[in-house]
PAVORO-822229 format. One record per residue (C-alpha): residue number from 1; residue in three letters; chain; x, y, z. Coordinates in steps of 0.5 Angstrom, whole numbers. Layout:
+-----+------+-------+-------+-------+-------+
:  nr : rest : kette :     x :     y :     z :
+-----+------+-------+-------+-------+-------+
: NUM :  ALA :     A :     X :     Y :     Z :
...
+-----+------+-------+-------+-------+-------+
This chain:
+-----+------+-------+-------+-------+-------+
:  nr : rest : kette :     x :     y :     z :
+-----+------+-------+-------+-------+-------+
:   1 :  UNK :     A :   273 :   179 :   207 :
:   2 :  UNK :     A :   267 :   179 :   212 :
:   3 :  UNK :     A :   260 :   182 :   210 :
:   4 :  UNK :     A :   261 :   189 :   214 :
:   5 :  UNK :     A :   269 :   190 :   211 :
:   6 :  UNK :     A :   265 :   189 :   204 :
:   7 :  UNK :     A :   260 :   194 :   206 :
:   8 :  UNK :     A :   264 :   200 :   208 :
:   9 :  UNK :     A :   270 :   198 :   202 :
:  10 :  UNK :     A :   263 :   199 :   197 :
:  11 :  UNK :     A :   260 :   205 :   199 :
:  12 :  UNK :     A :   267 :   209 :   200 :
:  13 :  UNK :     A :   268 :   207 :   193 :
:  14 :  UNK :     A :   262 :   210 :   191 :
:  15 :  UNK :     A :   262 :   216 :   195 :
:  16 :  UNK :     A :   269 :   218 :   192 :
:  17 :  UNK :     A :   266 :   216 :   185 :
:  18 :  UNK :     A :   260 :   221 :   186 :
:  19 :  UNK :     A :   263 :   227 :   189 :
:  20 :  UNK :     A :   268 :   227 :   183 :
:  21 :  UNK :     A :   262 :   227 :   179 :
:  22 :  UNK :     A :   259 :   232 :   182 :
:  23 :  UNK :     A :   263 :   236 :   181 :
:  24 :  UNK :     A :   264 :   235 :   173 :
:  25 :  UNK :     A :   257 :   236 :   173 :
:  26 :  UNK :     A :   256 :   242 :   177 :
:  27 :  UNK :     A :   261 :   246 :   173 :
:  28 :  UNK :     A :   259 :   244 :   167 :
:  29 :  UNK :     A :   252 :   246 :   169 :
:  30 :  UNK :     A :   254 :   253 :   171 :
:  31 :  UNK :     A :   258 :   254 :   165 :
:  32 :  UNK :     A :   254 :   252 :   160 :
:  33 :  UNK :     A :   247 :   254 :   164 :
:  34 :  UNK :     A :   244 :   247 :   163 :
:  35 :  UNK :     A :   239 :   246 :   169 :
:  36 :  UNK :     A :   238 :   239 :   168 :
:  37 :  UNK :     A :   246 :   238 :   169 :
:  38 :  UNK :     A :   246 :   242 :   176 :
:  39 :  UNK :     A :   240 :   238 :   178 :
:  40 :  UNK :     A :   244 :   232 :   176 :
:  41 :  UNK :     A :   250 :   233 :   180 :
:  42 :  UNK :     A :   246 :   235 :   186 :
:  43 :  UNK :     A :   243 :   227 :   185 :
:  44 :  UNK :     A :   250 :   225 :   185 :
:  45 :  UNK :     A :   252 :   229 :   192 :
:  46 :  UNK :     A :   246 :   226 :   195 :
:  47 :  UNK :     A :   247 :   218 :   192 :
:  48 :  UNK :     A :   254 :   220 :   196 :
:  49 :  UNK :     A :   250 :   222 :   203 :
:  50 :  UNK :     A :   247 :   215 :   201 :
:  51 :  UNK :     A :   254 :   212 :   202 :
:  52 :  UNK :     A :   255 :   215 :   209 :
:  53 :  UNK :     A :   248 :   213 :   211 :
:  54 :  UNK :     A :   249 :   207 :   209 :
:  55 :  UNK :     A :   256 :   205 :   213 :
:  56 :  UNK :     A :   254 :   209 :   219 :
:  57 :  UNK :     A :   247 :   204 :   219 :
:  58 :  UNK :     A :   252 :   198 :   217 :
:  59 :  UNK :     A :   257 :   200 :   224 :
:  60 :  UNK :     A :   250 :   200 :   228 :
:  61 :  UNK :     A :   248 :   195 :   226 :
:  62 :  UNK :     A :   254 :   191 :   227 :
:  63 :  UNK :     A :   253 :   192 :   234 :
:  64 :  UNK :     A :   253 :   186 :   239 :
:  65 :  UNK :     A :   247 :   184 :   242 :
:  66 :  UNK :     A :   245 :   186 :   249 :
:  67 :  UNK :     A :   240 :   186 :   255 :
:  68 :  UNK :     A :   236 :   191 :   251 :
:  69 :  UNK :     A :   237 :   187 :   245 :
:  70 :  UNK :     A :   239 :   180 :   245 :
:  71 :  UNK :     A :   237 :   179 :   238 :
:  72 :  UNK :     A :   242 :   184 :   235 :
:  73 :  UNK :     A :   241 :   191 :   232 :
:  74 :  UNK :     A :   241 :   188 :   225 :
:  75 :  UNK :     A :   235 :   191 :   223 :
:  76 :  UNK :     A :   238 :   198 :   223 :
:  77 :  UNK :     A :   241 :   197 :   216 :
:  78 :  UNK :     A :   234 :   198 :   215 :
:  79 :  UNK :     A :   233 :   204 :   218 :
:  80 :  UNK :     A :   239 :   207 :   215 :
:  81 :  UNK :     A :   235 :   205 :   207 :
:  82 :  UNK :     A :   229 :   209 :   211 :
:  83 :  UNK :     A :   233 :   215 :   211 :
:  84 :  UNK :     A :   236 :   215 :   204 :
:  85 :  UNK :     A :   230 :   214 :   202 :
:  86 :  UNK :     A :   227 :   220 :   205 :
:  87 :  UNK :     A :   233 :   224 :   202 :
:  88 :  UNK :     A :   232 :   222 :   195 :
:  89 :  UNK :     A :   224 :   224 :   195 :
:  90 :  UNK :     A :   227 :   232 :   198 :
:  91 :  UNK :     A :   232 :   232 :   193 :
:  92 :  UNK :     A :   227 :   230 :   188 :
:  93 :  UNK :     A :   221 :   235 :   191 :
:  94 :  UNK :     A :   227 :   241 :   191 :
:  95 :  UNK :     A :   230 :   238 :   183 :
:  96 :  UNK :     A :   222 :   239 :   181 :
:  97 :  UNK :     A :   221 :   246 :   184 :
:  98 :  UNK :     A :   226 :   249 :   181 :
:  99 :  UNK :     A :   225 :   245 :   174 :
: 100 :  UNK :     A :   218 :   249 :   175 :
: 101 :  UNK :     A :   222 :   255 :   176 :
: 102 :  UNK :     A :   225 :   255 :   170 :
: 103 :  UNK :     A :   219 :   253 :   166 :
: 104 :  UNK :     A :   216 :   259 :   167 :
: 105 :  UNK :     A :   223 :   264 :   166 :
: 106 :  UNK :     A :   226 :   259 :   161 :
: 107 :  UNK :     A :   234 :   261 :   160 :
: 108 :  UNK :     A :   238 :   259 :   153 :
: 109 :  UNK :     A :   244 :   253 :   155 :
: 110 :  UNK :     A :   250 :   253 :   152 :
: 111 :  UNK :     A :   254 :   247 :   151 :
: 112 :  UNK :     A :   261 :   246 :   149 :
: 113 :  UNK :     A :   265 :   240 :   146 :
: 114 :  UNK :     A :   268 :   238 :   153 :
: 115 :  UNK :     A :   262 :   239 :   157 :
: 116 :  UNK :     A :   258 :   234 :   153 :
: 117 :  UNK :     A :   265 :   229 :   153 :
: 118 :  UNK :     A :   265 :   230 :   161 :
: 119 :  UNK :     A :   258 :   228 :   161 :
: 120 :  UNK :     A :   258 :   222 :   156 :
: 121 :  UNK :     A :   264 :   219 :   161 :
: 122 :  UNK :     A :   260 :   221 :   167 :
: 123 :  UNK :     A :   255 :   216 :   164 :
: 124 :  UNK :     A :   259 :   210 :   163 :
: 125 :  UNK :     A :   263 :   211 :   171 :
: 126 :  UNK :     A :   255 :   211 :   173 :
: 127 :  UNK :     A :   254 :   205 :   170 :
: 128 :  UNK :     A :   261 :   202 :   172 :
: 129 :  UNK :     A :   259 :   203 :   178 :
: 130 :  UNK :     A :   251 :   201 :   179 :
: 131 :  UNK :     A :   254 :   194 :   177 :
: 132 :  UNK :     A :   260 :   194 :   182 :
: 133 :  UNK :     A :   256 :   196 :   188 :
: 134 :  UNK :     A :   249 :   192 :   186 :
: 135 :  UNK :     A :   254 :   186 :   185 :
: 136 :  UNK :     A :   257 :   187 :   193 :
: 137 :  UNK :     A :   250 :   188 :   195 :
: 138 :  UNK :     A :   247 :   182 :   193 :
: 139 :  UNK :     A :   254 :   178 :   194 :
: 140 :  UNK :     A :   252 :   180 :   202 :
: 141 :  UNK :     A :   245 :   181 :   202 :
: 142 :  UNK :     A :   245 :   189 :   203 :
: 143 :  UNK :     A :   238 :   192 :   202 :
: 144 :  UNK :     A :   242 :   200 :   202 :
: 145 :  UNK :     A :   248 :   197 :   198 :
: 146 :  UNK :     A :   243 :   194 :   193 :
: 147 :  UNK :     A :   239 :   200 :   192 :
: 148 :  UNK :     A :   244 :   204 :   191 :
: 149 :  UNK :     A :   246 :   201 :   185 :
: 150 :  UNK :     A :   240 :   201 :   181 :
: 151 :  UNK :     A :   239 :   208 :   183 :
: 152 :  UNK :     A :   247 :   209 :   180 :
: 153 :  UNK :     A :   245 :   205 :   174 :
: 154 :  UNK :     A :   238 :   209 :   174 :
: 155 :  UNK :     A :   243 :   216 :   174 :
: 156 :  UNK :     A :   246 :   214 :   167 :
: 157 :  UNK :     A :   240 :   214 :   164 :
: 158 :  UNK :     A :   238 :   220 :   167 :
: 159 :  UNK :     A :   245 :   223 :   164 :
: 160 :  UNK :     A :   244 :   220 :   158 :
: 161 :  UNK :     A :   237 :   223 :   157 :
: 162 :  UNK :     A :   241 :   230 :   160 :
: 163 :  UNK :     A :   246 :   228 :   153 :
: 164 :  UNK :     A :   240 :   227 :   148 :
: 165 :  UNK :     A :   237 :   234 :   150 :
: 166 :  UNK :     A :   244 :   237 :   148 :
: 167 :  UNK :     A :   245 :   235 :   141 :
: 168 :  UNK :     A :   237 :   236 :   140 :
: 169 :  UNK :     A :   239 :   243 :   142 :
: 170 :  UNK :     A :   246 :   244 :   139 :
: 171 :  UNK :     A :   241 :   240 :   132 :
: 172 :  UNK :     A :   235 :   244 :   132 :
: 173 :  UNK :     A :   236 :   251 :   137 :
: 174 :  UNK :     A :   230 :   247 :   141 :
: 175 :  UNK :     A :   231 :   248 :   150 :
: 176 :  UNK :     A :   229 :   241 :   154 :
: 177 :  UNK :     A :   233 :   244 :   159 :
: 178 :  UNK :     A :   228 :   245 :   164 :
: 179 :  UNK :     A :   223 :   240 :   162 :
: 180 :  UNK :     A :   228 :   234 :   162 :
: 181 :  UNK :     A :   229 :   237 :   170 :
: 182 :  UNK :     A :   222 :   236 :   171 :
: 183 :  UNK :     A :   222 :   229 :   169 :
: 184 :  UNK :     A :   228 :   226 :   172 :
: 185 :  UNK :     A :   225 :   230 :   178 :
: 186 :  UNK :     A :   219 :   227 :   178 :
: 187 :  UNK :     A :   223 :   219 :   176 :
: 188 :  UNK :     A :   227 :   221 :   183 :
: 189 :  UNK :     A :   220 :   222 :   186 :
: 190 :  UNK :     A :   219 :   215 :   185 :
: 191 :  UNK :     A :   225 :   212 :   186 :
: 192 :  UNK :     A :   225 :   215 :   193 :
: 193 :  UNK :     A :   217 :   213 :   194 :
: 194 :  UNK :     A :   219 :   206 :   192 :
: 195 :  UNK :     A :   224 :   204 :   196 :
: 196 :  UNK :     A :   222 :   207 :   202 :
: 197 :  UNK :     A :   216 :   203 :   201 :
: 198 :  UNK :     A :   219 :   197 :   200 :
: 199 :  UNK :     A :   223 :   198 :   206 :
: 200 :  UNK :     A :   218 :   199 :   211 :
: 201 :  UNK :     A :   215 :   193 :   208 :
: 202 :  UNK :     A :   221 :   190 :   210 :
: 203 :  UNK :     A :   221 :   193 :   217 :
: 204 :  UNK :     A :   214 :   191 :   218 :
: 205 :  UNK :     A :   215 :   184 :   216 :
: 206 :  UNK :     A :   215 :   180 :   210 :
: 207 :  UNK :     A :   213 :   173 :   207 :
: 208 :  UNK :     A :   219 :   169 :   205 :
: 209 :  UNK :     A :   220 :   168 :   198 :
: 210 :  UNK :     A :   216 :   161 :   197 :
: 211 :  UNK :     A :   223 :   158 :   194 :
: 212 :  UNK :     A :   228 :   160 :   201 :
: 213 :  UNK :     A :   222 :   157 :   205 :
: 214 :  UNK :     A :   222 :   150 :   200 :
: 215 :  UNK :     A :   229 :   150 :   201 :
: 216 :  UNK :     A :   229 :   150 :   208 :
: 217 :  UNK :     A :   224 :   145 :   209 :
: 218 :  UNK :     A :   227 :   140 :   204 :
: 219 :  UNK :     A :   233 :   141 :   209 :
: 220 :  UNK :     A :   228 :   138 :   214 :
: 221 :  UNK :     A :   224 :   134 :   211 :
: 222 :  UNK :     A :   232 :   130 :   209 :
: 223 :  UNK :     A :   232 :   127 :   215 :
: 224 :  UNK :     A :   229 :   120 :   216 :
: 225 :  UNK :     A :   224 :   120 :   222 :
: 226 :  UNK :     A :   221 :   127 :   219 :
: 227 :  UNK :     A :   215 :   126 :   214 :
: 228 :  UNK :     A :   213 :   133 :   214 :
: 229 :  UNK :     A :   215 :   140 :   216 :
: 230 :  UNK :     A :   209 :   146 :   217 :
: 231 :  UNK :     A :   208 :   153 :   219 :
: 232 :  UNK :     A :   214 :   155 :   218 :
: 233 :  UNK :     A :   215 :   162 :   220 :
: 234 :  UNK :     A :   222 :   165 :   219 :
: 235 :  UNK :     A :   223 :   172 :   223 :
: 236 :  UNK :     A :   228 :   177 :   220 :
: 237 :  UNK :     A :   232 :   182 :   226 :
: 238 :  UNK :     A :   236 :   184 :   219 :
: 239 :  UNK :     A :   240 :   182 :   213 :
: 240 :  UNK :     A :   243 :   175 :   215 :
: 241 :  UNK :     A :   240 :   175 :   222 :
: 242 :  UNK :     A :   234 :   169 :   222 :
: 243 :  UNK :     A :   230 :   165 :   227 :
: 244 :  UNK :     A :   225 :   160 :   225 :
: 245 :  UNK :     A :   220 :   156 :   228 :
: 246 :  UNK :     A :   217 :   149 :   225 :
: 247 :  UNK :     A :   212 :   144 :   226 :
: 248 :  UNK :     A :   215 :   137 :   223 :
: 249 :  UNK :     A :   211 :   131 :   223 :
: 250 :  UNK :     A :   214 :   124 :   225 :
: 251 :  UNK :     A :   211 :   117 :   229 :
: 252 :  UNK :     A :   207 :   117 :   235 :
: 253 :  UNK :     A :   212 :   112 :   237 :
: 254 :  UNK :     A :   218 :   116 :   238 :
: 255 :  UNK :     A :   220 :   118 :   245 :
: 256 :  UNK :     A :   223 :   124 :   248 :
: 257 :  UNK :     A :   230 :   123 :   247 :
: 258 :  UNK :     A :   229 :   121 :   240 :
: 259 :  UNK :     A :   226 :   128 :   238 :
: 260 :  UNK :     A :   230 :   131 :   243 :
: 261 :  UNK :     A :   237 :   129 :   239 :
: 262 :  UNK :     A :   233 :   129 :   232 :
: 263 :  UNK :     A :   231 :   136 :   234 :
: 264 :  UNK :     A :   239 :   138 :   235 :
: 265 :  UNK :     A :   240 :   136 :   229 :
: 266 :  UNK :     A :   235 :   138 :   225 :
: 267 :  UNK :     A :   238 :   146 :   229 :
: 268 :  UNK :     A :   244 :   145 :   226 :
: 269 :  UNK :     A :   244 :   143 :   219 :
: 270 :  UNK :     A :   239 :   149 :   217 :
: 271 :  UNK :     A :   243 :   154 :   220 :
: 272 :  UNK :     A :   249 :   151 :   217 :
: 273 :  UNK :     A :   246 :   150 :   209 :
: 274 :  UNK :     A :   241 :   157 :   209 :
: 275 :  UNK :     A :   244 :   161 :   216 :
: 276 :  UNK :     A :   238 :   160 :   219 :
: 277 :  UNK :     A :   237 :   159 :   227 :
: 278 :  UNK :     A :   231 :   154 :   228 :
: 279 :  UNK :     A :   229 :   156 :   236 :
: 280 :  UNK :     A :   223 :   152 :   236 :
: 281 :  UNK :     A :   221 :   145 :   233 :
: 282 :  UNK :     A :   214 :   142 :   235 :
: 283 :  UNK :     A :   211 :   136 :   233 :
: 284 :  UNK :     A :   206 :   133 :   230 :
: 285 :  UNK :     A :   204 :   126 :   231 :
: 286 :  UNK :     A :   203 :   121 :   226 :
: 287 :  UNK :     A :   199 :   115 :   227 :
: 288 :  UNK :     A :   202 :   109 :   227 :
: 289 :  UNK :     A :   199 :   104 :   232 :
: 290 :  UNK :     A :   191 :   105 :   228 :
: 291 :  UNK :     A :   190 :   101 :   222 :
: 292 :  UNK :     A :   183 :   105 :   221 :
: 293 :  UNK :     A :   187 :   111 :   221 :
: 294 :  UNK :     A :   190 :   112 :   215 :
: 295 :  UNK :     A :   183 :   110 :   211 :
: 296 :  UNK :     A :   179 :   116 :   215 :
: 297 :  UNK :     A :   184 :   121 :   214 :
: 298 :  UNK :     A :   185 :   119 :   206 :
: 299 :  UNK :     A :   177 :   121 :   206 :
: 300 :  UNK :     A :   177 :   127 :   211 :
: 301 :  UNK :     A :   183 :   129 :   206 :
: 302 :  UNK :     A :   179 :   128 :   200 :
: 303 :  UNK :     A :   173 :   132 :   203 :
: 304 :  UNK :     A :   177 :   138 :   205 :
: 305 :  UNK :     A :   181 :   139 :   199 :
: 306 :  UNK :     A :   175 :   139 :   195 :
: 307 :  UNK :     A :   174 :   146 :   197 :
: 308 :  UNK :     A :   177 :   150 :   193 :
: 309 :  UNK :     A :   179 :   156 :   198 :
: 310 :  UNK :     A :   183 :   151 :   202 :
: 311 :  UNK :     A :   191 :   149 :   201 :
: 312 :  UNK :     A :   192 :   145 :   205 :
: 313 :  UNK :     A :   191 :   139 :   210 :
: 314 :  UNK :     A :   197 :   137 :   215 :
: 315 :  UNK :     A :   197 :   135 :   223 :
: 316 :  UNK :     A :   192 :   129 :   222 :
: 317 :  UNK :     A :   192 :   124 :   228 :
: 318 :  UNK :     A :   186 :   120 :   231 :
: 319 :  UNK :     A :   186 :   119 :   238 :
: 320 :  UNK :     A :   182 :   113 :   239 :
: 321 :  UNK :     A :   182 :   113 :   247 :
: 322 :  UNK :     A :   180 :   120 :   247 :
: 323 :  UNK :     A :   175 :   120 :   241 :
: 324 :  UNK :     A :   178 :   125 :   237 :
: 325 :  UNK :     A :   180 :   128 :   231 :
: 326 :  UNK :     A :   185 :   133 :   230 :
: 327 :  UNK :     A :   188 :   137 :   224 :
: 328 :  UNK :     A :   191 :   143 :   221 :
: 329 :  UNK :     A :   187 :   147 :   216 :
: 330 :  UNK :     A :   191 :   153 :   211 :
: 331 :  UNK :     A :   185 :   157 :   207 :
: 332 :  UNK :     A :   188 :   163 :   201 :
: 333 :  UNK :     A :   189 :   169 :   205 :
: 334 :  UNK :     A :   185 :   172 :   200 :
: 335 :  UNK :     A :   178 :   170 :   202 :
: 336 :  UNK :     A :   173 :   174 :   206 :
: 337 :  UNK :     A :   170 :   170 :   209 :
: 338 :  UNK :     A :   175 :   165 :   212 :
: 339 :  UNK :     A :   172 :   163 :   218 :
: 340 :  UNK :     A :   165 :   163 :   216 :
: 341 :  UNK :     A :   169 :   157 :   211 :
: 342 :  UNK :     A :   172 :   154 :   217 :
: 343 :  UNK :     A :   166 :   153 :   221 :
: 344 :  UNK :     A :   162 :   149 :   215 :
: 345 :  UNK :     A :   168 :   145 :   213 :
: 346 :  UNK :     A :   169 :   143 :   221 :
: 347 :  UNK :     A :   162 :   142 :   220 :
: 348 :  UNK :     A :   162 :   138 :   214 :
: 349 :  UNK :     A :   167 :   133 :   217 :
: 350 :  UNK :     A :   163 :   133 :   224 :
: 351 :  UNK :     A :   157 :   129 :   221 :
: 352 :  UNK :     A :   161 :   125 :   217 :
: 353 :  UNK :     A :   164 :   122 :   223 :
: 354 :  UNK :     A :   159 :   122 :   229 :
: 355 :  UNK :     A :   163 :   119 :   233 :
: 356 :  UNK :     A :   169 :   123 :   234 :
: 357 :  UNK :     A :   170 :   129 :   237 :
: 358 :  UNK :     A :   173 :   134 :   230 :
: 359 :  UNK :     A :   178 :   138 :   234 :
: 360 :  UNK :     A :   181 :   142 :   226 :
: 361 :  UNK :     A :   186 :   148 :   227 :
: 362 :  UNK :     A :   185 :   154 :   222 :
: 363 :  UNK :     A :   192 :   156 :   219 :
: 364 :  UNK :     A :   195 :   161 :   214 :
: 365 :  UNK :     A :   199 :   161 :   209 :
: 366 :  UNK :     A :   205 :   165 :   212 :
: 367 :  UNK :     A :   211 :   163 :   209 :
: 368 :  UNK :     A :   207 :   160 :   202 :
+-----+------+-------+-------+-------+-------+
């Protein structure tokens, strides 16, 4: 079964589960007078809405690329996961409203021994059904799927707090009723505000987790002729829809066909081990042909890496028709003052080497 069959299959599934329990919910809420159960079936109505949001995002972004968009419409699953968000946070925003209203004019609930049954089944459906569709959503890698089901797993504890206040009013004649709404209310808030933070911060652009990027480039680094891979960055145009860009190092002794068919396969053993198309693989030249140039580099190393701030030192090569120096050098995001470090490591490498143009890159640590 293909990734958008798993989708749709998922989210019809817990659209039918949440509007049933909504509507259990709802009557035992009105029956009983318990605002908080009222406020729960008004969550599962909009973990419904979530499902619908989520297939009609998963349609659209199935769409074949086009002139407009060549890279496909992937990344209105993103989107879509926007849009739940946002109707998470008004559900919670109008659940708190009214939980304050109750504060203020309390009403007294009244329980009976079906109501709390149904609820007490509510909560293991909730939590059979946040296992089931987070399960999917990691199988296919669906962000809207995923949270979903922690929000499903996230409203069985929500219930099961809604049945706890009911045996302590049923104990002790003591209402958390309105206050109990107040706190899911707010725990929706918060649920709406995180995931929507977390997908715009998916939208603009994440750094690829440090083991995925590993991953890929001891792919590249498998083949014989590769004695490196750097700068890697990875573009994301939606779940399962990646291109990436690579500098590799191999011999100054490799001509053009032999890079060319090297490249070839290097293309499609990455997108075949991790989906992952690579549209550019650039070079770094390593010296082969300078017997000098390994001792010089071995203490430009030395000298560079004794700055704290620096990662890393790759692209090392001596051009010794032209008298220069090149190489890459990576400095923690975190410092202040990168470039003004950049400069005195240039300069520090310049005056151990007169004779040579230092021609060094300042790199980031984009991918780790």
């Amino acid at each position: 079964m293909n990734r958008e069959k798993v989708i749709i299959k998922t989210s019809i599934i817990g659209i039918i589960a949440n509007v049933f329990l909504a509507g259990f919910k709802a009557f035992i809420g009105f029956i009983s007078n318990s605002v908080a159960v009222i406020l729960d079936a008004v969550n599962n109505l909009s973990d419904a809405l979530s499902s619908i949001i989520t297939i009609i995002g998963t349609k659209l972004a199935g769409k074949a690329p086009d002139k407009k968009h060549p890279l496909g419409y992937g990344r209105v699953e993103y989107l879509s996961t926007m849009i739940i968000s946002v109707i998470i946070l008004y559900a919670g925003v109008t659940s708190f409203i009214e939980s304050v209203k109750k504060i203020i004019t309390p009403e007294k609930p009244d329980y009976s021994s079906v109501s709390l049954i149904i609820i007490a089944v509510a909560v293991v459906v909730k939590i059979a059904l946040g296992l089931f569709v987070k399960s999917k959503g990691k199988r296919v890698s669906s962000e809207s799927l995923i949270a979903s089901g922690t929000d499903a797993l996230f409203d069985s504890v929500i219930s099961f707090s809604t049945l706890v206040a009911a045996f302590v009013y049923l104990l002790f004649n003591v209402s958390l009723e309105a206050w109990l709404g107040a706190i899911i209310s707010v725990v929706i808030i918060k649920s709406g505000f995180e995931m929507l933070k977390d997908t715009v911060s998916l939208v603009l652009g994440e750094r690829i987790e440090a083991e995925f990027a590993k991953a890929v480039k001891q792919t590249i680094c498998s083949f014989s002729e590769v004695n490196g891979a750097y700068d890697l960055i990875i573009h994301n145009y939606g779940p399962q829809k990646q291109i990436a860009s690579v500098h590799i190092e191999v011999a100054d002794t490799m001509n053009a066909e032999q890079l060319d068919f090297l490249e070839r396969r290097i293309t499609e053993k990455v997108y075949s081990e991790h989906s992952v198309y690579m549209t550019g693989i650039s070079v770094y030249a390593l010296n082969t042909k300078n017997n000098s140039a390994k001792k010089i580099m071995e203490n430009i190393y030395k000298t560079v890496l004794d700055f704290e701030e620096v990662l890393q030192i790759h692209g090392f090569y001596i051009d010794e028709q032209k008298k220069t120096i090149r190489f890459d050098v990576i400095i923690d995001f975190d410092i202040k003052n990168i470039y003004e470090k950049f400069e005195k490591i240039k300069s520090l490498v310049q005056s151990q080497y007169p004779e040579y143009k230092v021609e060094p890159t300042l790199d980031f640590d984009i991918t780790e």
